[in-house]
N, C-alpha and C positions, 0 to 999 in steps of 0.2 A: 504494500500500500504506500501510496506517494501523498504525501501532503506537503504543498508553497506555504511559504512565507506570508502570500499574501493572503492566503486562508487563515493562517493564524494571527498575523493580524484582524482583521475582520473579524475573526471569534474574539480578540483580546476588545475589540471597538465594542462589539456589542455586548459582551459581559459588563463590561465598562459601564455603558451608559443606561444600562440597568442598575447600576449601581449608584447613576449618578442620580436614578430616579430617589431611589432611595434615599441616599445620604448627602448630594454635592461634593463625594468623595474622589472626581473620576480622578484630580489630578494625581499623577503617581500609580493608580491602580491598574492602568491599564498592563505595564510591565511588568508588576505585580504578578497580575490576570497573568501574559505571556507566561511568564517564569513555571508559573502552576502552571498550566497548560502544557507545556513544551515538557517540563518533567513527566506529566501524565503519557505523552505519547512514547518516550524514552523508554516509559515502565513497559507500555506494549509493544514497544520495538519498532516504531514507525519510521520508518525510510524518508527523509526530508527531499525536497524536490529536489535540490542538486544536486544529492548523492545516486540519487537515480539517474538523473542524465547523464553522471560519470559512467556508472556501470552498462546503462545503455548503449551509451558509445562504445566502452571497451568490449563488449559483447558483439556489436555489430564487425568490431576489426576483428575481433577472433572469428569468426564466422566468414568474413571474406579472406581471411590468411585461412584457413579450412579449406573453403571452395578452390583455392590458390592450389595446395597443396592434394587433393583430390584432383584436378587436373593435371597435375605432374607426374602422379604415380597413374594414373592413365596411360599416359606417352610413357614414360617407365616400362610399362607393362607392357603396351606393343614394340617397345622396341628389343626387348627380353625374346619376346615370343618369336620376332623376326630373326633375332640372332639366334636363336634354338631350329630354325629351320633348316 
């Protein structure tokens, strides 16, 4: 699961200004808000957005170095078979 920054923002925004209903407290809580939040998703092990686009990427290269390399031992393989003739 991927969760941005600006998701948690926006959950810190609106925790916040419920809060501000309540009390006039928003100033400082919002960070506050984050701080808990962010720890809460740590506990469940949430994948933040950017560590997923890292591993995204690095995943798409291993996969094209893959296809790379399955195309090599292809031509490998006929030219094995051609010298065995």
């Amino acid at each position: 699961m991927s969760i941005s920054n600006k998701t948690l923002d926006q959950l810190a925004e609106n925790i916040a200004a419920g809060i501000q209903m309540l009390g006039g407290i928003k100033q400082g809580a919002e960070a506050q808000i984050r701080e808990i939040v962010e720890e809460a998703l740590r506990k469940f092990d949430v994948v933040t957005d950017e560590r997923m686009q890292v591993q995204e990427a690095m995943l798409a290269k291993a996969r094209a170095q893959l296809a790379e390399l399955e195309k090599r031992v292809v031509a490998l393989e006929k030219r094995v078979k051609q010298q065995e003739r």
